[in-house]
N, CA, C and O atoms as a GROMACS GRO file, in nm:
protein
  292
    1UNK      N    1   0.083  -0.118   0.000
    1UNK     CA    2   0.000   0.000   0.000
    1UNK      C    3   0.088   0.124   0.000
    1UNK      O    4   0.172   0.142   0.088
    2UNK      N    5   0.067   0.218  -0.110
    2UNK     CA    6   0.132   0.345  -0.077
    2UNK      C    7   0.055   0.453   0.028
    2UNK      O    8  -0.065   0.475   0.045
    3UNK      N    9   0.178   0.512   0.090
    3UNK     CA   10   0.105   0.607   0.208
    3UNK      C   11   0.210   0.725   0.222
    3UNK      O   12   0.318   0.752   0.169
    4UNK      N   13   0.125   0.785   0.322
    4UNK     CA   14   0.198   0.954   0.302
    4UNK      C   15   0.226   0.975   0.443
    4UNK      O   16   0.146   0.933   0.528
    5UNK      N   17   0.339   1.040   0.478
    5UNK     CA   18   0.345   1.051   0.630
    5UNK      C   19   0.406   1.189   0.611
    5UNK      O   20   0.492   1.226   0.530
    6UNK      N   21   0.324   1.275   0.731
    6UNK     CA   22   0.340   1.385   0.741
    6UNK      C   23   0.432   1.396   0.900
    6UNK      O   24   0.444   1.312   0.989
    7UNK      N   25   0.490   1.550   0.886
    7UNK     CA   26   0.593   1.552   1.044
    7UNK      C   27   0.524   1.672   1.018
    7UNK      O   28   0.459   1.712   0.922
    8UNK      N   29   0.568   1.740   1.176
    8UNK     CA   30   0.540   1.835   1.221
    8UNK      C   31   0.636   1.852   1.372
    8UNK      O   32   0.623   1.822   1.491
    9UNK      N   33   0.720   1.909   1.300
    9UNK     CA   34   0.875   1.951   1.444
    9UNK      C   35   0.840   2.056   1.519
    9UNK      O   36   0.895   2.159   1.479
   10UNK      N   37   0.753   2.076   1.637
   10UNK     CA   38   0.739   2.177   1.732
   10UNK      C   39   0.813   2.204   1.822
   10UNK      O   40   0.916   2.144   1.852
   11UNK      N   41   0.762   2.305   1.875
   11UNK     CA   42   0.817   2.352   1.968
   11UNK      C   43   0.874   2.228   2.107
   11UNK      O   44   0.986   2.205   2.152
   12UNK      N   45   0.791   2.193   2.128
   12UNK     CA   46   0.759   2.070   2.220
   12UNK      C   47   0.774   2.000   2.221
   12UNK      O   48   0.828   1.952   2.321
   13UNK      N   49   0.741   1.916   2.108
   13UNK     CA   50   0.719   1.762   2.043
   13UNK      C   51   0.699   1.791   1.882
   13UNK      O   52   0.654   1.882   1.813
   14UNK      N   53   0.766   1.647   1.862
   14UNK     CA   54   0.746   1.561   1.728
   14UNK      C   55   0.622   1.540   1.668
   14UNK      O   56   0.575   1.458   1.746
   15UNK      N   57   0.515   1.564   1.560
   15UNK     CA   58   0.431   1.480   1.566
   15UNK      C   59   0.392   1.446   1.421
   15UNK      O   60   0.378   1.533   1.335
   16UNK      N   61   0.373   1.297   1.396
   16UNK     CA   62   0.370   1.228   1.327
   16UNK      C   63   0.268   1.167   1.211
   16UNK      O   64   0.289   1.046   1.214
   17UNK      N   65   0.176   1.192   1.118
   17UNK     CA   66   0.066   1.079   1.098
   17UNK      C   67   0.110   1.041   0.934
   17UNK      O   68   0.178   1.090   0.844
   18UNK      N   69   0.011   0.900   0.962
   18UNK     CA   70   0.057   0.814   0.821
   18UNK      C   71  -0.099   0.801   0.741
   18UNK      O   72  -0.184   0.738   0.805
   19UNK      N   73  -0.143   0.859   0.598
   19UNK     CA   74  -0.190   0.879   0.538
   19UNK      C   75  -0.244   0.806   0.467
   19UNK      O   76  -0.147   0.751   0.416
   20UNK      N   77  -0.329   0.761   0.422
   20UNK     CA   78  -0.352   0.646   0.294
   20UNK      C   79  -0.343   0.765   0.155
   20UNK      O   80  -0.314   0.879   0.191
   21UNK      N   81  -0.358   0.751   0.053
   21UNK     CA   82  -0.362   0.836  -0.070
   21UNK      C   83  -0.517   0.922  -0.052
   21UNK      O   84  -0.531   1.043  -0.068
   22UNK      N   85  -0.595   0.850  -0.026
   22UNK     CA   86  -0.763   0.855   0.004
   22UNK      C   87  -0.713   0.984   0.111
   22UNK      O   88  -0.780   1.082   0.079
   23UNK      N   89  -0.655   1.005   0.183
   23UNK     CA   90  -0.656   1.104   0.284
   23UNK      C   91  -0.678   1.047   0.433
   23UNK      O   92  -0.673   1.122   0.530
   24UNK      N   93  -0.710   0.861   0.450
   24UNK     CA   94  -0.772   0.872   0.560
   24UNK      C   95  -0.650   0.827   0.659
   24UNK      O   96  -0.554   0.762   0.617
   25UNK      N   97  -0.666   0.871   0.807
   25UNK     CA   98  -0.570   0.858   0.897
   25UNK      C   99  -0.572   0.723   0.944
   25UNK      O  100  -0.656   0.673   1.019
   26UNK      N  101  -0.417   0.641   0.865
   26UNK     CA  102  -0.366   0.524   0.925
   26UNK      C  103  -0.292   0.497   1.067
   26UNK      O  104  -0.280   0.390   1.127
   27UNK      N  105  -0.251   0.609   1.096
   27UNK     CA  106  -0.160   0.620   1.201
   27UNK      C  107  -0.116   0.778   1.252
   27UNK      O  108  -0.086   0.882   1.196
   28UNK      N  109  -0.129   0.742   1.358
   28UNK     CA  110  -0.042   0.907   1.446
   28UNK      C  111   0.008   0.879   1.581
   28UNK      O  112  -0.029   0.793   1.660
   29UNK      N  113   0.115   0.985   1.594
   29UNK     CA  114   0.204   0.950   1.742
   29UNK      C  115   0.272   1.055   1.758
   29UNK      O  116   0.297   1.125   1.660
   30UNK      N  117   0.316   1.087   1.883
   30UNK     CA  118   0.396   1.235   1.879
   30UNK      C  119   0.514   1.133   1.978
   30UNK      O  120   0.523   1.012   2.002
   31UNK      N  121   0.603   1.272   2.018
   31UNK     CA  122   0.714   1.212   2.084
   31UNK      C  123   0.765   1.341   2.134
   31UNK      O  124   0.813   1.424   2.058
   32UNK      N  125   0.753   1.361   2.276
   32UNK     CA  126   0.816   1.508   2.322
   32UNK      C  127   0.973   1.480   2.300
   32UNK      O  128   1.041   1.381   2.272
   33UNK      N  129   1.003   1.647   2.330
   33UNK     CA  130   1.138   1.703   2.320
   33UNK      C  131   1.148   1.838   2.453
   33UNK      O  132   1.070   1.931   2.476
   34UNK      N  133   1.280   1.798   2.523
   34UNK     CA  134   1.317   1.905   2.581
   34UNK      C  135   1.339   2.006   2.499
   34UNK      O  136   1.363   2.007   2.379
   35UNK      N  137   1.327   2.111   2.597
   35UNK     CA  138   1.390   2.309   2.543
   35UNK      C  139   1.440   2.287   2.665
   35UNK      O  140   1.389   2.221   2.756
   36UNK      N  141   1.585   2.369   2.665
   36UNK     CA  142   1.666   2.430   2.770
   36UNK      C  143   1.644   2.562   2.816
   36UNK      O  144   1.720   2.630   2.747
   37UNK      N  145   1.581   2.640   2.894
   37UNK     CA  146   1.538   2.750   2.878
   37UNK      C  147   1.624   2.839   3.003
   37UNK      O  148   1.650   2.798   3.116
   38UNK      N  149   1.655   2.960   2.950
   38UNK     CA  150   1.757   3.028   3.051
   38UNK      C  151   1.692   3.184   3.051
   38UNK      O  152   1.725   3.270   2.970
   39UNK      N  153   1.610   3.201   3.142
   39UNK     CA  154   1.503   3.338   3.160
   39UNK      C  155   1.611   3.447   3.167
   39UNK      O  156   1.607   3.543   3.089
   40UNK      N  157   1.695   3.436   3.248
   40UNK     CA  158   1.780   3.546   3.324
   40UNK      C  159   1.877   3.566   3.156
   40UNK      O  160   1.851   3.676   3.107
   41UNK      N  161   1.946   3.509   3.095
   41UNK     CA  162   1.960   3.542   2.928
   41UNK      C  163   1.879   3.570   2.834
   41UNK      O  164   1.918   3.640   2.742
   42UNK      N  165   1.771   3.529   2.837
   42UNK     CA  166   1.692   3.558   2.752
   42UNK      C  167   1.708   3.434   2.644
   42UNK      O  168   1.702   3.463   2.524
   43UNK      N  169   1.723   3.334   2.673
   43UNK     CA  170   1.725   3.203   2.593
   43UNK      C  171   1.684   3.137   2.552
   43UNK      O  172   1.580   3.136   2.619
   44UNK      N  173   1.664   3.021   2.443
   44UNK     CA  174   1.614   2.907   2.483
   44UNK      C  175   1.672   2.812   2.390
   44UNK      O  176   1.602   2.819   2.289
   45UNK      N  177   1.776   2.715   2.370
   45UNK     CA  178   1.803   2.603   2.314
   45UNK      C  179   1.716   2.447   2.303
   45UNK      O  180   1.662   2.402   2.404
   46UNK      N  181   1.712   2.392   2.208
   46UNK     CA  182   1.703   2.227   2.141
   46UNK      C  183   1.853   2.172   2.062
   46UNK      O  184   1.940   2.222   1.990
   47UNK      N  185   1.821   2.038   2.125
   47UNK     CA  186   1.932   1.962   2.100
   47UNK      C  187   1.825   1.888   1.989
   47UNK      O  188   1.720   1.824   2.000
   48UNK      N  189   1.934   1.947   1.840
   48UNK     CA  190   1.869   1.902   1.695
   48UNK      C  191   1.889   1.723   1.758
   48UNK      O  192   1.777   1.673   1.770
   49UNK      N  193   1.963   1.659   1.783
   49UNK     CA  194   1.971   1.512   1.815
   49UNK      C  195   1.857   1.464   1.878
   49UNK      O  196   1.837   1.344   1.859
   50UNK      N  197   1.746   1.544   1.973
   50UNK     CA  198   1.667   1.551   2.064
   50UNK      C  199   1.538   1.509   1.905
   50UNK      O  200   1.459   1.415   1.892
   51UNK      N  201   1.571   1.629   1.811
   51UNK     CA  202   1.464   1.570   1.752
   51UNK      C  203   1.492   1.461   1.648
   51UNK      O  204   1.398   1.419   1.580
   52UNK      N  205   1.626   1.410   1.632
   52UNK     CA  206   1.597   1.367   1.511
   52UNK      C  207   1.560   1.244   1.587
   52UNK      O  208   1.459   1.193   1.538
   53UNK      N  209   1.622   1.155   1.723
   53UNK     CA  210   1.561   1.075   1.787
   53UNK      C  211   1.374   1.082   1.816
   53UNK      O  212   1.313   0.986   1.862
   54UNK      N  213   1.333   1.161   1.793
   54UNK     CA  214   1.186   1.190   1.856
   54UNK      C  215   1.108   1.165   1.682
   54UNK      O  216   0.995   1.127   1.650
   55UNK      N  217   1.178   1.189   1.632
   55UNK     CA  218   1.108   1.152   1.507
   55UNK      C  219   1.090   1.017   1.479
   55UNK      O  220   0.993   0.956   1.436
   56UNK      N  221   1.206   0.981   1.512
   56UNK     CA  222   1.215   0.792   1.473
   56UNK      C  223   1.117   0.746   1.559
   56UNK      O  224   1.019   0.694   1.506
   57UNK      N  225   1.120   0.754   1.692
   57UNK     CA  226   1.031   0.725   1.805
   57UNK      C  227   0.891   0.761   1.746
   57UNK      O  228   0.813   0.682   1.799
   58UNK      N  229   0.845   0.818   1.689
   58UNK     CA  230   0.737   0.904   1.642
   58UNK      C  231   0.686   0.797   1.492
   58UNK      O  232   0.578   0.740   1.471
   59UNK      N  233   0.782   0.801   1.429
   59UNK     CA  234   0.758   0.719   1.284
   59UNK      C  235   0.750   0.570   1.314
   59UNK      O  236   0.693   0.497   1.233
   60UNK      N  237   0.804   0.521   1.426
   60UNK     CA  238   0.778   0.389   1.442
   60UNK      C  239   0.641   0.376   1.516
   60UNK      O  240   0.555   0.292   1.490
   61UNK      N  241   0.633   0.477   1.617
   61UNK     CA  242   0.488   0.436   1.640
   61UNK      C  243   0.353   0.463   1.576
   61UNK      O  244   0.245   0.408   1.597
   62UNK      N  245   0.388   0.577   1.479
   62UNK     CA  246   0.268   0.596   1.376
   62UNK      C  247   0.236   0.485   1.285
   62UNK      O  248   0.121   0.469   1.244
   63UNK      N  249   0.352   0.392   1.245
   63UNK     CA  250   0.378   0.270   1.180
   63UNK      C  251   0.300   0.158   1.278
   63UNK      O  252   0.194   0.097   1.259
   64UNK      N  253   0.359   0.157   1.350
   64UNK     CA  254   0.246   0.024   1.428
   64UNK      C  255   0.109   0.098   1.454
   64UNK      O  256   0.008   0.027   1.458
   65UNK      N  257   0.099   0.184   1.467
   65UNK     CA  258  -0.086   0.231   1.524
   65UNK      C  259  -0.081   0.155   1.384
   65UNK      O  260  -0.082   0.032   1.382
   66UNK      N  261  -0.074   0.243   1.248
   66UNK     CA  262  -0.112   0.191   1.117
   66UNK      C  263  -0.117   0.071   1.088
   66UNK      O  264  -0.167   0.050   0.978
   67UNK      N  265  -0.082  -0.024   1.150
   67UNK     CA  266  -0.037  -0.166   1.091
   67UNK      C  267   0.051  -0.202   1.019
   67UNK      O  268   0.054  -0.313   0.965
   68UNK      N  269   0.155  -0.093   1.005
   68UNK     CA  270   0.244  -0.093   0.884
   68UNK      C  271   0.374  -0.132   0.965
   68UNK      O  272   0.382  -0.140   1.088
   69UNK      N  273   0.499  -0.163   0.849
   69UNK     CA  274   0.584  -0.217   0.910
   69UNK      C  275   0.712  -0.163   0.826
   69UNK      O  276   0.727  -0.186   0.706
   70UNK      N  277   0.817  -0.076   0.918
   70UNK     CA  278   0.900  -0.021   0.833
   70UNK      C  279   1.004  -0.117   0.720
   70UNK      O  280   0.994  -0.237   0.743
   71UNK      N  281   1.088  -0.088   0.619
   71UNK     CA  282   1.156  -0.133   0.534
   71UNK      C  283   1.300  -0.182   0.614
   71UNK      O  284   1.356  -0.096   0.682
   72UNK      N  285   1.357  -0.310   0.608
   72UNK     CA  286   1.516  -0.271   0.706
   72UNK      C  287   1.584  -0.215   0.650
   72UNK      O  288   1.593  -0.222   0.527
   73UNK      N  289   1.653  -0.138   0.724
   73UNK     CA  290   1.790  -0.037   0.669
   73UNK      C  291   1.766   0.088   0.746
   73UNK      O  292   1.842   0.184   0.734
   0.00000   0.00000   0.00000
């Protein structure tokens, strides 16, 4: 089956869903992410590693809600 998976990298969290062509929702999952936040600087950092882990975490579970099963590699 071909399918479409959409991301969405927030502020917060990861979030994930897997599409059929039809439009209808096979799967969705989010996956939070720390912010480092430093008031007294005026700051706020993400560790890009933070998301690219939260995505995988995110794509594998939108994959099993879906019934789907990723490719190895």
């Amino acid at each position: 089956m071909t399918a479409l998976l959409g991301i969405d990298l927030g502020t917060s969290r990861t979030k994930v869903v897997l599409l059929s062509t039809e439009g209808e929702a096979l799967g969705f999952a989010r996956a939070e992410h720390a912010t480092d936040v430093d008031p007294a600087a005026g700051r706020a950092e993400q560790d890009p590693a933070a998301w690219w882990a939260g995505l995988g975490v995110a794509v594998r579970a939108a994959m099993r809600d879906g019934g789907g099963t990723l490719p190895d590699g």
